[in-house]
N, C-alpha and C positions, 0 to 999 in steps of 0.2 A: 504494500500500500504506500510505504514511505516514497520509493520508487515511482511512484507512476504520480506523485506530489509535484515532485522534484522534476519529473520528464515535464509536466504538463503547463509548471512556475517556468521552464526556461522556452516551452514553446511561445507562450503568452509575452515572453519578456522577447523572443525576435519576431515575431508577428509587431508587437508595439513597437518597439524598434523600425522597423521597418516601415513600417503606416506613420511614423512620426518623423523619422529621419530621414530616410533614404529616399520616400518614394517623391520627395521633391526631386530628387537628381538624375532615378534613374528609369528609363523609359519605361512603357510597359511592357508588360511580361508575356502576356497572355492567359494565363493564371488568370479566372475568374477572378477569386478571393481576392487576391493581392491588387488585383486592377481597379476592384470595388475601393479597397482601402486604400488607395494613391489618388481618387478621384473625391474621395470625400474630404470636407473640408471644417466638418463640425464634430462629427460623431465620433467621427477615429480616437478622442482625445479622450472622450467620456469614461472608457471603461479602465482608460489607462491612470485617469486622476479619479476613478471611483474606489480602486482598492485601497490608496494610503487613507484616501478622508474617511471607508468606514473601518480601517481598521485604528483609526483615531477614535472614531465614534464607537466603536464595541469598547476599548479599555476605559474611556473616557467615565461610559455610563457600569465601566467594573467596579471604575475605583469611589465613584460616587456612591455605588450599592455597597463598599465594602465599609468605606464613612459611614453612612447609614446603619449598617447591622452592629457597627462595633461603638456604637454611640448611646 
């Protein structure tokens, strides 16, 4: 399981990579997917700044619940 974590954290991190970096430089591909994500100009970003802001918001509302129960 840890494995297939790990496989699926680094596919997402060169998919963004790529939709955020690259695809300004380099032609397209042909690659559906990838041509979807070098032509888009709004969305490509969303999933890529949606992981830090909730994984701010899940500690955030830990540590507030942990203040709360030990109070």
């Amino acid at each position: 399981m840890g494995h297939l974590i790990v496989g699926l954290t680094a596919l997402f991190f060169v998919l963004a990579g790529y939709a955020v970096l690259a695809s300004a430089i380099v032609p397209p591909t042909g690659i559906f997917l990838l041509d979807v994500l070098a032509q888009d100009t709004h969305y490509k970003y969303f999933a890529l700044f949606l992981i830090p802001t909730s994984a701010y918001f899940v500690i955030a509302n830990w540590v507030g619940w942990q203040y709360y129960q030990n109070s």
